[in-house]
N, CA, C and O atoms as a GROMACS GRO file, in nm:
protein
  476
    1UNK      N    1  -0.556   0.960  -0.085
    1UNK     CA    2  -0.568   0.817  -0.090
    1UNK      C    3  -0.580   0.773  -0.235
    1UNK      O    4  -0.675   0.796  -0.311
    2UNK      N    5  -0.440   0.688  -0.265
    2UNK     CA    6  -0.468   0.629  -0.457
    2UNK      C    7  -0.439   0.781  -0.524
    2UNK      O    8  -0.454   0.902  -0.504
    3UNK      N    9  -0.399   0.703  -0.599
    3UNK     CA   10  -0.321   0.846  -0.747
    3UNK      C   11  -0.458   0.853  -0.880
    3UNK      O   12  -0.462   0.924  -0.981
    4UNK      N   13  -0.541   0.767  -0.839
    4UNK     CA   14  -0.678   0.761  -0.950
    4UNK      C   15  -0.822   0.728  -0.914
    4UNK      O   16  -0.875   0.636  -0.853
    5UNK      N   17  -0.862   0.832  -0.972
    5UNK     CA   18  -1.008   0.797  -0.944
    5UNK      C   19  -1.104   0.873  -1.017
    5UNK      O   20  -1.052   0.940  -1.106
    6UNK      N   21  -1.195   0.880  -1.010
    6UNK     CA   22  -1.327   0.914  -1.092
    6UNK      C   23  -1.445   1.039  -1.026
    6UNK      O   24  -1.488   1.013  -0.913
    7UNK      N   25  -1.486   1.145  -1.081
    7UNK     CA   26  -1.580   1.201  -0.988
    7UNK      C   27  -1.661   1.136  -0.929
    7UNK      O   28  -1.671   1.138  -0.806
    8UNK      N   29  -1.730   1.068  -1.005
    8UNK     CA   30  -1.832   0.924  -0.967
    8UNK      C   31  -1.796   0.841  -0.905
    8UNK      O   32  -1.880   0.765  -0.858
    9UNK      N   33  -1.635   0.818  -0.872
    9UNK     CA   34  -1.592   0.702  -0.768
    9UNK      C   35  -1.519   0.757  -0.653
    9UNK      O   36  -1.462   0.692  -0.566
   10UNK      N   37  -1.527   0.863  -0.661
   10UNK     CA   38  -1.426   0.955  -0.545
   10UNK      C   39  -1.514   0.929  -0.399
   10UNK      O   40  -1.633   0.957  -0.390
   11UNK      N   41  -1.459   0.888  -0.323
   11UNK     CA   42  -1.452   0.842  -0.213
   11UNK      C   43  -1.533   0.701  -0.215
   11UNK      O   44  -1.587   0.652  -0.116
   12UNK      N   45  -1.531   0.657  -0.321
   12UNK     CA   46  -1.551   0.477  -0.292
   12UNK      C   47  -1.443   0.392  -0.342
   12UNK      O   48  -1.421   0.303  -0.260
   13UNK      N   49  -1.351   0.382  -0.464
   13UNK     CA   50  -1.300   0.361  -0.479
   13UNK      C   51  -1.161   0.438  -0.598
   13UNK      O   52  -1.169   0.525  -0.685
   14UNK      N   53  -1.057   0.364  -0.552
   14UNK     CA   54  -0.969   0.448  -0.569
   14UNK      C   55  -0.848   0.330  -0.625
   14UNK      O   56  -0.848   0.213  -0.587
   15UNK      N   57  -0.742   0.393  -0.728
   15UNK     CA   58  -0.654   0.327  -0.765
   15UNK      C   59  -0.540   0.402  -0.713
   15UNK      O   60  -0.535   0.525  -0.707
   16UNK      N   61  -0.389   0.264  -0.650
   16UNK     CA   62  -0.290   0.331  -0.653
   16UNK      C   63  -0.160   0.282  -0.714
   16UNK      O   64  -0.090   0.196  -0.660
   17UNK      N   65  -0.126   0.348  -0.844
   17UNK     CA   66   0.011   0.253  -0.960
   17UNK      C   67   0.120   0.347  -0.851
   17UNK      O   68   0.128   0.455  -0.794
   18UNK      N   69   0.211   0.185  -0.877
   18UNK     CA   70   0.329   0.169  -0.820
   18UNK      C   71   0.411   0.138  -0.949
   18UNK      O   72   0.361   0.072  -1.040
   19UNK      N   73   0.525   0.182  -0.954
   19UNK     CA   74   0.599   0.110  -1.024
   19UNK      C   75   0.682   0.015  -0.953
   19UNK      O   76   0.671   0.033  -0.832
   20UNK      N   77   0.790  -0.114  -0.995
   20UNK     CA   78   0.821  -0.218  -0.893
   20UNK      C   79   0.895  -0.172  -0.808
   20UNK      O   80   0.904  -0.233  -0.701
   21UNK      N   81   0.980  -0.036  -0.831
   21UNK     CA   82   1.084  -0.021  -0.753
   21UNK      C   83   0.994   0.069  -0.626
   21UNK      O   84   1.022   0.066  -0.506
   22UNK      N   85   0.889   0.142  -0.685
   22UNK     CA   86   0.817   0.228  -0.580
   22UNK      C   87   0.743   0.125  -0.476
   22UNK      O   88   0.723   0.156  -0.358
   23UNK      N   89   0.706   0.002  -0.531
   23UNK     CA   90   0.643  -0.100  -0.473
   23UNK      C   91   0.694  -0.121  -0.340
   23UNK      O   92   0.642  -0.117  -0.228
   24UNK      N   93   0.860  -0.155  -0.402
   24UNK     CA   94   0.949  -0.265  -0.303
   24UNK      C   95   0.953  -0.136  -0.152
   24UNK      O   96   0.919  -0.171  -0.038
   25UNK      N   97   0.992  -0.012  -0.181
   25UNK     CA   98   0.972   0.074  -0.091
   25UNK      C   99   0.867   0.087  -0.031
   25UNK      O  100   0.861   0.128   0.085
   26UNK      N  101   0.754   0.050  -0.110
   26UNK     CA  102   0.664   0.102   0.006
   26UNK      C  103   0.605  -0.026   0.109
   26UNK      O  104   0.542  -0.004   0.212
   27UNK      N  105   0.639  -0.156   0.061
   27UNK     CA  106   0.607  -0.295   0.130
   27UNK      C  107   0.756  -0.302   0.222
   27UNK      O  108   0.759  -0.378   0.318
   28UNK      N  109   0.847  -0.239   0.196
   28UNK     CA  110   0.943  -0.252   0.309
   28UNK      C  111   0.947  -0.098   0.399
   28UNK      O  112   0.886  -0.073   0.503
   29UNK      N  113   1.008  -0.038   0.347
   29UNK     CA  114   1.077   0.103   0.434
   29UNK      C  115   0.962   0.171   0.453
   29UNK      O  116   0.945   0.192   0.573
   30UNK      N  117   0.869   0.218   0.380
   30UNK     CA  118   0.745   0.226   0.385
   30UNK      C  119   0.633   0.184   0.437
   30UNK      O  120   0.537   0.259   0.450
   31UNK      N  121   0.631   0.074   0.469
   31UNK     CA  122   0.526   0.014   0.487
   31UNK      C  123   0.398   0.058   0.655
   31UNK      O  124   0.278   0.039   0.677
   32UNK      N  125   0.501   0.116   0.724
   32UNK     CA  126   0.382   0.216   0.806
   32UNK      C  127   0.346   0.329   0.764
   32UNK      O  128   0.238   0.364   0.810
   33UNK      N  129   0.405   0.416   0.680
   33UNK     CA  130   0.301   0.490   0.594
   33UNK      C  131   0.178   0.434   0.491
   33UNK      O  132   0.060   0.469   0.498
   34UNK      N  133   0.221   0.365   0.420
   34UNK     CA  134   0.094   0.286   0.341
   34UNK      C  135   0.010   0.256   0.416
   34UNK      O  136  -0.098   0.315   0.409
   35UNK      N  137   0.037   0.132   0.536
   35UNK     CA  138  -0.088   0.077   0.625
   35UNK      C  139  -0.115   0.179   0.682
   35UNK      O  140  -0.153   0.116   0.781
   36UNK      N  141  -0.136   0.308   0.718
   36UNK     CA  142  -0.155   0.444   0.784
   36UNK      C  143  -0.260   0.458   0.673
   36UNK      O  144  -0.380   0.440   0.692
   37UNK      N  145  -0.200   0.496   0.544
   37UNK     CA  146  -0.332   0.508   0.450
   37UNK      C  147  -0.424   0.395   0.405
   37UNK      O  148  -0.522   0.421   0.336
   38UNK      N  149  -0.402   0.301   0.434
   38UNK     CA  150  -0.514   0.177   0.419
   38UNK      C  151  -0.566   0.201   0.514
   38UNK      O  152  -0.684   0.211   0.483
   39UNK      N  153  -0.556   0.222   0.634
   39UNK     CA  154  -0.664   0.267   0.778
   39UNK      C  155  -0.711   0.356   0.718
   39UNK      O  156  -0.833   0.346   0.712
   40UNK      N  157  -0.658   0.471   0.652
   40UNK     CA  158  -0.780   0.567   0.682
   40UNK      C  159  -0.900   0.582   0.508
   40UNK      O  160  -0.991   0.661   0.482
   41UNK      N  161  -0.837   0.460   0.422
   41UNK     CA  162  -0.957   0.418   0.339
   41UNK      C  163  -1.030   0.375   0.410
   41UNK      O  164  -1.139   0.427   0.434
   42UNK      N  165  -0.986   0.263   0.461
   42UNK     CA  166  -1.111   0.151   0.529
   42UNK      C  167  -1.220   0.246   0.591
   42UNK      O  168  -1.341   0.246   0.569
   43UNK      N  169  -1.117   0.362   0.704
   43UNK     CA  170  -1.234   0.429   0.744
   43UNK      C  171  -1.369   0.477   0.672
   43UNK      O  172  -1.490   0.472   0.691
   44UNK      N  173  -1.284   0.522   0.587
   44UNK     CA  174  -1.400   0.581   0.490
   44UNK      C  175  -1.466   0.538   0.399
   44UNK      O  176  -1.536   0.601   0.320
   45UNK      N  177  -1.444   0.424   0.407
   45UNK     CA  178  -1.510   0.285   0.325
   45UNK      C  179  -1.461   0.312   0.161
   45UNK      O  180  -1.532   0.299   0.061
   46UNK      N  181  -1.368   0.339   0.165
   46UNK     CA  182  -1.317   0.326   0.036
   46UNK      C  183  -1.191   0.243  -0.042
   46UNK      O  184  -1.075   0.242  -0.003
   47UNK      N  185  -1.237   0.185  -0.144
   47UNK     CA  186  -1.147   0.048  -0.173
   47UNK      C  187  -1.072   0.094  -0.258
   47UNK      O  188  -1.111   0.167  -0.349
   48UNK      N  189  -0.926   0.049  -0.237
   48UNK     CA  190  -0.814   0.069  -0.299
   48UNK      C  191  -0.738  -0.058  -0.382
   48UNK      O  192  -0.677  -0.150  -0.328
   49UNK      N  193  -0.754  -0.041  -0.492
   49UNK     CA  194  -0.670  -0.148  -0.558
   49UNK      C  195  -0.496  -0.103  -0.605
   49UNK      O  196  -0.484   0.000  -0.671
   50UNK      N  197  -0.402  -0.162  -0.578
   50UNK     CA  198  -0.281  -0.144  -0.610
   50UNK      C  199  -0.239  -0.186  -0.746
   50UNK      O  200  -0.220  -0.307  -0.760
   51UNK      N  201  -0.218  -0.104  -0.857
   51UNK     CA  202  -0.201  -0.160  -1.030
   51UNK      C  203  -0.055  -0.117  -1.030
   51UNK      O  204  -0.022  -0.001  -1.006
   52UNK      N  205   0.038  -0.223  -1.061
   52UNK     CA  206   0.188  -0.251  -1.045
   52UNK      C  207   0.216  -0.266  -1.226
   52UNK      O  208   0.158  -0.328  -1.316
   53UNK      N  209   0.351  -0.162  -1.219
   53UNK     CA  210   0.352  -0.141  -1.358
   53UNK      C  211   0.481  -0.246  -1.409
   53UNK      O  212   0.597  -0.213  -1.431
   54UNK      N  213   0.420  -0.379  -1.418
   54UNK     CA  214   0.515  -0.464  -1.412
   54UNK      C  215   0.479  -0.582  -1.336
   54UNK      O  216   0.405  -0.558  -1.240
   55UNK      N  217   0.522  -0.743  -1.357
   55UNK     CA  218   0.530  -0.867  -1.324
   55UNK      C  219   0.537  -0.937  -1.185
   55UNK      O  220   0.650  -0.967  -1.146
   56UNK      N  221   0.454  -0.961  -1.123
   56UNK     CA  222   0.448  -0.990  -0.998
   56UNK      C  223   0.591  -1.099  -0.992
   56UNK      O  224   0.670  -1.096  -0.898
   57UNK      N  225   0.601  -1.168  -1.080
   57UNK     CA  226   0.793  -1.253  -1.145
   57UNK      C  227   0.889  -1.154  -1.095
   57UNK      O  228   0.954  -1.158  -0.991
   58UNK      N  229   0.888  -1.070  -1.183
   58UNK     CA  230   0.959  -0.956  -1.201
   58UNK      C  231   0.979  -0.860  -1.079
   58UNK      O  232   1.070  -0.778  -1.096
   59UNK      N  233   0.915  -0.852  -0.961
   59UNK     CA  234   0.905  -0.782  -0.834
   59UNK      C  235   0.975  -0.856  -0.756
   59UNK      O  236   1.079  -0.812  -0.708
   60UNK      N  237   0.931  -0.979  -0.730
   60UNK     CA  238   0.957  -1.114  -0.637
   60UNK      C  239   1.100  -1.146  -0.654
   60UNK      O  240   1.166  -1.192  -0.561
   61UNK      N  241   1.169  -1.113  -0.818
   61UNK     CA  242   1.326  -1.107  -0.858
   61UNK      C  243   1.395  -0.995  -0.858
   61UNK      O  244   1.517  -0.995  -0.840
   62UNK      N  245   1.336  -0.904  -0.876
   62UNK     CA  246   1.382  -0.795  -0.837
   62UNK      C  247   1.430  -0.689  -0.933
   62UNK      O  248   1.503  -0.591  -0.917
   63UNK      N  249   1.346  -0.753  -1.067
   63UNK     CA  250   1.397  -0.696  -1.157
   63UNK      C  251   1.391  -0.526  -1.232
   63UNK      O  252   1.358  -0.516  -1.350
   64UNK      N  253   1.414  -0.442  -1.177
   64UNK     CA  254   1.390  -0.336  -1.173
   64UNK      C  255   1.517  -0.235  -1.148
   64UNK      O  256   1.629  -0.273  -1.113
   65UNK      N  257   1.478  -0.096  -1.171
   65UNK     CA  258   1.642  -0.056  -1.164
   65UNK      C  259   1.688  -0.045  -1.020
   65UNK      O  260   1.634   0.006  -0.922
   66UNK      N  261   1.814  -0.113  -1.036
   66UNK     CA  262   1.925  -0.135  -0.880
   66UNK      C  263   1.825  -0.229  -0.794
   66UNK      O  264   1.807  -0.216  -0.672
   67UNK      N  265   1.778  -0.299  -0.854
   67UNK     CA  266   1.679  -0.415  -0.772
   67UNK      C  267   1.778  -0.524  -0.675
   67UNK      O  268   1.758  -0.587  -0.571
   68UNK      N  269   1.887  -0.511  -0.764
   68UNK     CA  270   1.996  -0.626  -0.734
   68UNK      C  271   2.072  -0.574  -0.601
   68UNK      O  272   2.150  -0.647  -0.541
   69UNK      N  273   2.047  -0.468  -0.567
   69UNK     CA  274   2.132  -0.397  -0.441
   69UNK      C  275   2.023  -0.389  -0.346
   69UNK      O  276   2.034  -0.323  -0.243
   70UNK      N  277   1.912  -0.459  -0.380
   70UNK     CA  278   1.808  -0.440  -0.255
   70UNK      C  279   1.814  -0.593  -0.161
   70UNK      O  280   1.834  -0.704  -0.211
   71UNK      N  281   1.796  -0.569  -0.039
   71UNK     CA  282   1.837  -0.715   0.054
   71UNK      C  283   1.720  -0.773   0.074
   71UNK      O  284   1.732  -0.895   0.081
   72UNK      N  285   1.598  -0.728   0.087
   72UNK     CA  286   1.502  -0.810   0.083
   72UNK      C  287   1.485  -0.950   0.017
   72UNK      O  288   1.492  -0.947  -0.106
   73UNK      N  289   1.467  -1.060   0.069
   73UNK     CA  290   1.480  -1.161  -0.022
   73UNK      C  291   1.304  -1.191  -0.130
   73UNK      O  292   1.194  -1.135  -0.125
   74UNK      N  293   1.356  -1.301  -0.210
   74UNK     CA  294   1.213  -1.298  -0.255
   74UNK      C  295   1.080  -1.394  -0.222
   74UNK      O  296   0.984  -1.418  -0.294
   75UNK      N  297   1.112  -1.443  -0.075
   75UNK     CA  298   1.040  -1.533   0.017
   75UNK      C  299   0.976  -1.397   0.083
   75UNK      O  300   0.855  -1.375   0.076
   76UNK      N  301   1.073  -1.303   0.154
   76UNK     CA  302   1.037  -1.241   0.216
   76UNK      C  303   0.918  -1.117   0.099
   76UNK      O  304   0.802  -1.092   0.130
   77UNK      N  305   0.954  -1.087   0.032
   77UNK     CA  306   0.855  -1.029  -0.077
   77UNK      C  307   0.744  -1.104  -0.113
   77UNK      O  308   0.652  -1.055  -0.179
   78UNK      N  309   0.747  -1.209  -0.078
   78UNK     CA  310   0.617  -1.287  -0.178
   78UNK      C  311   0.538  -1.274  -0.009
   78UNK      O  312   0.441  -1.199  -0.001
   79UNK      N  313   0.569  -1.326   0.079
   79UNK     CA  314   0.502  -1.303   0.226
   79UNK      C  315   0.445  -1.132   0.244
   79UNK      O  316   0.328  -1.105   0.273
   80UNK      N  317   0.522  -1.055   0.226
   80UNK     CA  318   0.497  -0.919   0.236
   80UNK      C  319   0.342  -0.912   0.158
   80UNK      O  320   0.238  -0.891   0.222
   81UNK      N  321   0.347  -0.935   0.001
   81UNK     CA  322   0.208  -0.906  -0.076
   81UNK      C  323   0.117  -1.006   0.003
   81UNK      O  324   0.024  -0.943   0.054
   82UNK      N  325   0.112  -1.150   0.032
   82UNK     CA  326   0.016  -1.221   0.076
   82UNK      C  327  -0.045  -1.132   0.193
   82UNK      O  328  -0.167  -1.114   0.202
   83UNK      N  329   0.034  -1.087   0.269
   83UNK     CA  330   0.035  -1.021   0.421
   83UNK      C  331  -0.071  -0.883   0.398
   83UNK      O  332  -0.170  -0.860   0.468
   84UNK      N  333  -0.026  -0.809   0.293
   84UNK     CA  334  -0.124  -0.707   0.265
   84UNK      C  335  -0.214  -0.732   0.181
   84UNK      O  336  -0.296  -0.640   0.177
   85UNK      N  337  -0.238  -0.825   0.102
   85UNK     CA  338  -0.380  -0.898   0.030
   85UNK      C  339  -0.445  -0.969   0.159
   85UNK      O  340  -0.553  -0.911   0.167
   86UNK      N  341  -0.442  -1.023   0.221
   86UNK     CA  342  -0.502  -1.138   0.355
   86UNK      C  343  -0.553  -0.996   0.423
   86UNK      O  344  -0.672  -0.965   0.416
   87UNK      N  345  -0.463  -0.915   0.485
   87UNK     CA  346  -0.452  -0.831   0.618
   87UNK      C  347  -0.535  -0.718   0.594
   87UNK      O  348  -0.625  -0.704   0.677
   88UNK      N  349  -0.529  -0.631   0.501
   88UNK     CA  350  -0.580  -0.529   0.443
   88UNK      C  351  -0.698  -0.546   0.350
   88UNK      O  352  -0.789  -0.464   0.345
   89UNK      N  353  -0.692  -0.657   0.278
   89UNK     CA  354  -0.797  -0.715   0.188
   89UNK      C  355  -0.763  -0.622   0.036
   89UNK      O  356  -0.843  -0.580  -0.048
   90UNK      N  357  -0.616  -0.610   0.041
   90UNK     CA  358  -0.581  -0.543  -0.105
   90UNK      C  359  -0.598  -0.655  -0.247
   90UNK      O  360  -0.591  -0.777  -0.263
   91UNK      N  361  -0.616  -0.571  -0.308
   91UNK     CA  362  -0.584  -0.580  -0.445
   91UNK      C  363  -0.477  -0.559  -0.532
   91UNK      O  364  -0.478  -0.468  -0.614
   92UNK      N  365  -0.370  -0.651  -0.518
   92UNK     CA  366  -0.263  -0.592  -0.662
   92UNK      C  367  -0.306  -0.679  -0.794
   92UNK      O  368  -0.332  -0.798  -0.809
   93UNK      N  369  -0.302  -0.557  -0.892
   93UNK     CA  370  -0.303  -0.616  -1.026
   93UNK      C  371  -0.190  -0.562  -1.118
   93UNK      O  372  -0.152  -0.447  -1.140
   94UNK      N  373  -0.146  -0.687  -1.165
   94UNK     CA  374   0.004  -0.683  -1.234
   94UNK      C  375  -0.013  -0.640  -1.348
   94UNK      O  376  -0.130  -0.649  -1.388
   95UNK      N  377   0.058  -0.597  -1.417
   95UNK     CA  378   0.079  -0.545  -1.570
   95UNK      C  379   0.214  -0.576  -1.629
   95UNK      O  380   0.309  -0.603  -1.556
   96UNK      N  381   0.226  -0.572  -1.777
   96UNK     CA  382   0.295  -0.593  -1.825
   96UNK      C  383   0.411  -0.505  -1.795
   96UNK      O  384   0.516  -0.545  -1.745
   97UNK      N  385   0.378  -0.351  -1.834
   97UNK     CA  386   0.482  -0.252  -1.857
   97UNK      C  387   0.362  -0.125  -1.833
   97UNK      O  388   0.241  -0.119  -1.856
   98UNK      N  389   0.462  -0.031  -1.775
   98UNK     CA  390   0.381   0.097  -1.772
   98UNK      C  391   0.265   0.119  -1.852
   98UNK      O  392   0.151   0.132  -1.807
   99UNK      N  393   0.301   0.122  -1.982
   99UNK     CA  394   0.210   0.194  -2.068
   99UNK      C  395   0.090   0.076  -2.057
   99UNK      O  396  -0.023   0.125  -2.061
  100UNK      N  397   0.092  -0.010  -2.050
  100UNK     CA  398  -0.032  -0.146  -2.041
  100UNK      C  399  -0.102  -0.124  -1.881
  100UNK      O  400  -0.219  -0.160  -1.869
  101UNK      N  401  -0.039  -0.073  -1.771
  101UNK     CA  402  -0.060  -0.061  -1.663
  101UNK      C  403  -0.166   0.105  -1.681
  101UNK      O  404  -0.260   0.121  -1.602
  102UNK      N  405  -0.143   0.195  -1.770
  102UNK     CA  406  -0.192   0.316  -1.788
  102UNK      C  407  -0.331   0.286  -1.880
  102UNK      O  408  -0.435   0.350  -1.897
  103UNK      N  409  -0.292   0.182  -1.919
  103UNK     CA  410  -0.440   0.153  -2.048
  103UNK      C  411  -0.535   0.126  -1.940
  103UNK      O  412  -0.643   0.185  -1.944
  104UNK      N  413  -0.502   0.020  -1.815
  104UNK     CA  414  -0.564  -0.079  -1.773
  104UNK      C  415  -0.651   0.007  -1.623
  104UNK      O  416  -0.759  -0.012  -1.568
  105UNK      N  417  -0.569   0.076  -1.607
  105UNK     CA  418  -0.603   0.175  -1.529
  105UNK      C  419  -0.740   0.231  -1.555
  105UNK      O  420  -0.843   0.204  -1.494
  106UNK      N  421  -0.723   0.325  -1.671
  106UNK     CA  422  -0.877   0.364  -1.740
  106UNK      C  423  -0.959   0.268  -1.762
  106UNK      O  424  -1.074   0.302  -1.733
  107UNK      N  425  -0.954   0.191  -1.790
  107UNK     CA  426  -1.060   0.065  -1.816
  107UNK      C  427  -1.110  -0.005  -1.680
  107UNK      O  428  -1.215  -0.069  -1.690
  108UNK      N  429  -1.042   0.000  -1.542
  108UNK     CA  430  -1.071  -0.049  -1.468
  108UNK      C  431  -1.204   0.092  -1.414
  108UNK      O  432  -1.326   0.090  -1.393
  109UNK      N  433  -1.117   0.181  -1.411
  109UNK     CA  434  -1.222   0.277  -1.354
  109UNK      C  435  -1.355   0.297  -1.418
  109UNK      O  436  -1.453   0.321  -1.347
  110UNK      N  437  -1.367   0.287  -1.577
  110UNK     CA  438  -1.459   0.279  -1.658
  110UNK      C  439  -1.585   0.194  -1.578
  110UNK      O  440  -1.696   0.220  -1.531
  111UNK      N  441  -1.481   0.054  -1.595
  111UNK     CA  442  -1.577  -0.046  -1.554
  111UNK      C  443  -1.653  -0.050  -1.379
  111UNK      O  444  -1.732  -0.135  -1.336
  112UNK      N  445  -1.598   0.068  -1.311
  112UNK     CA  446  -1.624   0.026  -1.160
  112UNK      C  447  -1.704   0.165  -1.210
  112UNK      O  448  -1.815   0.113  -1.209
  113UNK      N  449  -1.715   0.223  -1.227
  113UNK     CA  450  -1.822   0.353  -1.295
  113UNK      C  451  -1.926   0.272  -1.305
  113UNK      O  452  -2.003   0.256  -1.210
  114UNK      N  453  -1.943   0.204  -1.439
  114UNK     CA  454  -2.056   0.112  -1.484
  114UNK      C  455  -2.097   0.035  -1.398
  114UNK      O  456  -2.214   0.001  -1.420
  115UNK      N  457  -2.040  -0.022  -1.279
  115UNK     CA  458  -2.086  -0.115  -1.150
  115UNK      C  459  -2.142  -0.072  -1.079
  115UNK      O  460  -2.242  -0.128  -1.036
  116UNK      N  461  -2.103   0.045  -1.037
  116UNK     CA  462  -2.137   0.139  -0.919
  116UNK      C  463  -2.273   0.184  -0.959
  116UNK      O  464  -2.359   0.176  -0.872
  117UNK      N  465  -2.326   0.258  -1.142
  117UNK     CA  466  -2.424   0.301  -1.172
  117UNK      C  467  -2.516   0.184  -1.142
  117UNK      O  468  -2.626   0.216  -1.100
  118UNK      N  469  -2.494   0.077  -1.154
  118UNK     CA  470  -2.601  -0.074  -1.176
  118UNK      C  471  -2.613  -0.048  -1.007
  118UNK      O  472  -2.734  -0.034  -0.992
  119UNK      N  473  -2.581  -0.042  -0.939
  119UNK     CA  474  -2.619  -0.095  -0.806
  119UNK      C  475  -2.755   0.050  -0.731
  119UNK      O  476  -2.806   0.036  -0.620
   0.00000   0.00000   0.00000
């Protein structure tokens, strides 16, 4: 569950980077495997935030490689994220570009380290 996490945050919370094109797969063709693994966080009470390496603009258009050969429209994409933020109670956080998405990554976990110790 999530591609990141912390000894200290392992099994409470957890990060999972997508890049846009891995995104669009996993909110379409995908998308009963993912909600399969959001059930079995929830079970275990562990929160997953989704960090997208790239422009929530930029997803919704499709801008990514061979984005332009994908049929999904971008009504239907912008409904898809609301659907799993509302439904699931996810978290996507956008980034500029990979390498800003990799900074932001460590710093998020840093900071949910430091939260977790306060409580």
């Amino acid at each position: 569950m999530g591609d990141y996490t912390t000894q200290k945050l392992k099994g409470k919370f957890h990060i999972e980077r997508k890049s846009l094109a891995d995104l669009y797969g996993t909110l379409t063709k995908g998308n009963g495997r993912f909600k399969y693994e959001l059930f079995r966080a929830a079970y275990h009470h562990i929160q997953i935030e989704v960090h997208v390496e790239g422009t929530h603009d930029d997803f919704i258009n499709k801008r990514f490689p061979k984005g332009d050969e994908r049929l999904t429209s971008k009504e239907t994409l912008t409904k898809l994220i609301k659907t799993f933020q509302r439904k699931y109670l996810l978290v996507f956080v956008w980034h500029k570009s990979r390498k800003n998405c990799v900074s932001n990554v460590q710093t998020r976990l840093s900071d949910m380290e430091k939260k977790m110790k306060k409580k």
